[in-house]
SEDREN-400896 format. One record per residue (C-alpha): residue number from 1; residue in one letter; x, y, z; chain. Coordinates in Angstrom, 1 decimal, padded with zeros to 4 digits, m for minus. Each point is the difference from the previous one (the first is absolute). Layout:
<pts>
num = NUM&residuo = A&east = X&north = Y&up = Z&cadena = A
...
</pts>
This chain:
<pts>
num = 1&residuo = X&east = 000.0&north = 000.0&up = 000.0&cadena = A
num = 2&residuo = X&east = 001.1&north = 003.2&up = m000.4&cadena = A
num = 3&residuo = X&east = 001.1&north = 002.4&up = 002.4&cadena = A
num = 4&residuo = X&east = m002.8&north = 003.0&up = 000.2&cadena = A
num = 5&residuo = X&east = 001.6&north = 003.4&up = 001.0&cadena = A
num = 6&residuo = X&east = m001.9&north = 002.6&up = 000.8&cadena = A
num = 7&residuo = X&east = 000.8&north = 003.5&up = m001.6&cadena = A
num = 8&residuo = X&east = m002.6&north = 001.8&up = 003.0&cadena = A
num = 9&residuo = X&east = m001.1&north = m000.8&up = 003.6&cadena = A
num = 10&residuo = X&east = m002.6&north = 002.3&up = 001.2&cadena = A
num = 11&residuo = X&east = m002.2&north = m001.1&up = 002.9&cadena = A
num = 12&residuo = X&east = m000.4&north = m003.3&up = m000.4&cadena = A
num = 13&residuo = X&east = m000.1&north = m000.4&up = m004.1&cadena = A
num = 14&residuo = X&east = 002.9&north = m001.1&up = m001.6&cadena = A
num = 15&residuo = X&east = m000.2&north = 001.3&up = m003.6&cadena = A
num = 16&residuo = X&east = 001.8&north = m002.4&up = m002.7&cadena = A
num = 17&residuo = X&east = 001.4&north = 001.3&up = m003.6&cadena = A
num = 18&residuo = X&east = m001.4&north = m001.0&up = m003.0&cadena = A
num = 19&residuo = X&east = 002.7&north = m002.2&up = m000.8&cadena = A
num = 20&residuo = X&east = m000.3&north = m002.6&up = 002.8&cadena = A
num = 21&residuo = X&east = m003.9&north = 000.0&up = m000.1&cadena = A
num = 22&residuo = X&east = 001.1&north = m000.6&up = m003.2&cadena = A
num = 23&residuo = X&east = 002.4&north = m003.5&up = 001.1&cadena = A
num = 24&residuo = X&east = m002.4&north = m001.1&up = 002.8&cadena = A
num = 25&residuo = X&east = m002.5&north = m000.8&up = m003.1&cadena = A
num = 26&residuo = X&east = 002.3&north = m001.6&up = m002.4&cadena = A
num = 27&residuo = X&east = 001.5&north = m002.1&up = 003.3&cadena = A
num = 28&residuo = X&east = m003.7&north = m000.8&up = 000.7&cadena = A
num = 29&residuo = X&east = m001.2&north = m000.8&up = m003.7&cadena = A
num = 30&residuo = X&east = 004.0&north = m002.0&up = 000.0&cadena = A
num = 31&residuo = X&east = m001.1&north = m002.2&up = 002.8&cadena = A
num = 32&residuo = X&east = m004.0&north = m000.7&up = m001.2&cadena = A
num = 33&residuo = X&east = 001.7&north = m000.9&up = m003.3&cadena = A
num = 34&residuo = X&east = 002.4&north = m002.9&up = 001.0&cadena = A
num = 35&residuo = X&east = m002.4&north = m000.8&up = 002.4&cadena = A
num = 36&residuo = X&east = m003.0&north = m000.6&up = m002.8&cadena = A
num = 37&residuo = X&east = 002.2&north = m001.0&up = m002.3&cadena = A
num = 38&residuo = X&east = 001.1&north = m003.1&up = 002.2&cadena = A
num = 39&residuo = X&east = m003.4&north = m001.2&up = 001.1&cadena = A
num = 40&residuo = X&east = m000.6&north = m000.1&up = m003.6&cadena = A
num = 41&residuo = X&east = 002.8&north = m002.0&up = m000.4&cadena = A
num = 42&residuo = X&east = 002.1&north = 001.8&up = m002.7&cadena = A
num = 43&residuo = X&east = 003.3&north = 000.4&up = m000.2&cadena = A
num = 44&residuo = X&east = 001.4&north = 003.7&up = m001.1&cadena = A
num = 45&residuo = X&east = 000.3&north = m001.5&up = m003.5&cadena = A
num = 46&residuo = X&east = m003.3&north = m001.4&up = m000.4&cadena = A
num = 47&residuo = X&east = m001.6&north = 003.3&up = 001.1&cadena = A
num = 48&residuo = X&east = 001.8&north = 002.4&up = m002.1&cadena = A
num = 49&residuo = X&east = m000.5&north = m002.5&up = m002.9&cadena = A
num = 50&residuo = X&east = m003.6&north = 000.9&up = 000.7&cadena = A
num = 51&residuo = X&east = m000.1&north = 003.3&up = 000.8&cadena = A
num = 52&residuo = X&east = 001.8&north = 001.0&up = m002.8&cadena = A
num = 53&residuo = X&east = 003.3&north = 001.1&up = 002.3&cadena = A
num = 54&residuo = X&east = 003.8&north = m000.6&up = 000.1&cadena = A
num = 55&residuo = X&east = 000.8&north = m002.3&up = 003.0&cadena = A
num = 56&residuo = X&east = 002.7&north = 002.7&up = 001.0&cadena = A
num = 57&residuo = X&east = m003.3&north = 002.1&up = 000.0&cadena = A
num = 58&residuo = X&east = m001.7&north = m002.0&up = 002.2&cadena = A
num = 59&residuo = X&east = 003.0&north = m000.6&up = 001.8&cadena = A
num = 60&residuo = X&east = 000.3&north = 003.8&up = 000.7&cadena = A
num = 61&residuo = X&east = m003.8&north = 000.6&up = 000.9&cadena = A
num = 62&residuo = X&east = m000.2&north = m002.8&up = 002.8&cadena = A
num = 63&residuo = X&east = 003.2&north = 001.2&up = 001.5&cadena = A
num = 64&residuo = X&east = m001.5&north = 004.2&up = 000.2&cadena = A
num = 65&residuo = X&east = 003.1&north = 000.6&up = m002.1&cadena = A
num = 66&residuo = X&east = m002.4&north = 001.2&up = m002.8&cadena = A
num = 67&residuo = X&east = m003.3&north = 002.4&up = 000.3&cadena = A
num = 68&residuo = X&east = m003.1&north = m002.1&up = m001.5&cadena = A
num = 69&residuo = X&east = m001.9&north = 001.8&up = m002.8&cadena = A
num = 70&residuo = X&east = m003.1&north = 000.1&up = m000.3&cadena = A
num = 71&residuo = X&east = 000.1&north = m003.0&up = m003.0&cadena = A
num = 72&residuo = X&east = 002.1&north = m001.9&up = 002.1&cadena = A
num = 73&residuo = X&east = m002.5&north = m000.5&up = 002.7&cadena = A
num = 74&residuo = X&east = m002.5&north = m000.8&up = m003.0&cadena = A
num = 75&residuo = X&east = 002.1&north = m002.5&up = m001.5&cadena = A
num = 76&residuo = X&east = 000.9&north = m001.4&up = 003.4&cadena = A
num = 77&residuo = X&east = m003.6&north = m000.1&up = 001.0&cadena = A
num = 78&residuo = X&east = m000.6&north = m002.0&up = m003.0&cadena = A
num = 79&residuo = X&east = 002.2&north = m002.0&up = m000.2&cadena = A
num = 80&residuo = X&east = m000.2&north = m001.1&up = 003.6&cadena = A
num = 81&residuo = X&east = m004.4&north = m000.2&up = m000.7&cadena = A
num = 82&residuo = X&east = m000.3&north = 002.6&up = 002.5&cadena = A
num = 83&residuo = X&east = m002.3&north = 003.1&up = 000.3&cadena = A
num = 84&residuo = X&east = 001.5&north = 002.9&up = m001.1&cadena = A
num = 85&residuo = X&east = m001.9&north = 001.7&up = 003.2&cadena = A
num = 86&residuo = X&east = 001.0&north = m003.0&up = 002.2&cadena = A
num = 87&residuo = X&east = 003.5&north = 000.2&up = m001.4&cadena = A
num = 88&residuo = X&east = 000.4&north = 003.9&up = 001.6&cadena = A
num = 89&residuo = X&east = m002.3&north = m000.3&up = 002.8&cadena = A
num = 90&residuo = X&east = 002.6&north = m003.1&up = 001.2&cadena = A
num = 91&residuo = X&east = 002.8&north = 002.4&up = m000.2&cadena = A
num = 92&residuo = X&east = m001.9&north = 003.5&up = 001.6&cadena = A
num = 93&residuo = X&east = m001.0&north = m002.6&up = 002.7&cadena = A
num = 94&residuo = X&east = 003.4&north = m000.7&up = 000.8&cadena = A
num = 95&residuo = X&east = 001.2&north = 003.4&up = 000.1&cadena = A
num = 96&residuo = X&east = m002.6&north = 000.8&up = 002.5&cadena = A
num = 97&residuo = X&east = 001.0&north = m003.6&up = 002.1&cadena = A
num = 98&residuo = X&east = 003.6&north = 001.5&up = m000.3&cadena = A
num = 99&residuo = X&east = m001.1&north = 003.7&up = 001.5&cadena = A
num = 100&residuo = X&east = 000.6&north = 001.9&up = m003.4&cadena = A
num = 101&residuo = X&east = m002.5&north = 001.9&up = m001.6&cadena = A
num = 102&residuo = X&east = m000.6&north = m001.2&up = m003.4&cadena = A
num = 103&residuo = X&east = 001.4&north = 002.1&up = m003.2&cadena = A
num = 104&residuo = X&east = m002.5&north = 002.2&up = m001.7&cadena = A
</pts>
């Protein structure tokens, strides 16, 4: 996980820059995607064969080394037969589990 610092402290609100909001989601979206990926039963190669993706890609994504576009999650969805909205809603969810607020 990454290491959160906070660039304000006023009262009791810690304010966060863009930029690791902006880690939190692809550590979060890093972790629902091995995690989905492996109940399915895929290896890296089988689901960038059918999402379309280099395995390097894939590679990068699950490790938060990459940002996730917005096709990326749709080919990744698909490929894993997932709900686009489920897809997402797994990773907000664990943003909020994890005590980040989710990226706009």
């Amino acid at each position: 996980m990454p290491v959160f610092r906070p660039i304000t402290k006023s009262s009791n609100r810690l304010k966060y820059t863009k930029e690791t909001i902006t880690n939190n989601f692809d550590q979060c979206f890093a972790q629902i995607l091995k995690a989905r990926r492996v109940e399915c039963g895929l290896s890296q190669a089988k689901l960038a064969e059918s999402a379309l993706m280099g395995v390097h890609h894939i590679s990068l994504l699950e490790r938060g080394l990459k940002e996730p576009s917005l096709e990326d999650a749709f080919q990744l969805a698909k490929a894993l037969e997932l709900d686009i909205g489920d897809f997402v809603t797994d990773v907000v969810s664990l943003q909020k589990k994890n005590g980040n607020r989710p990226s706009a």
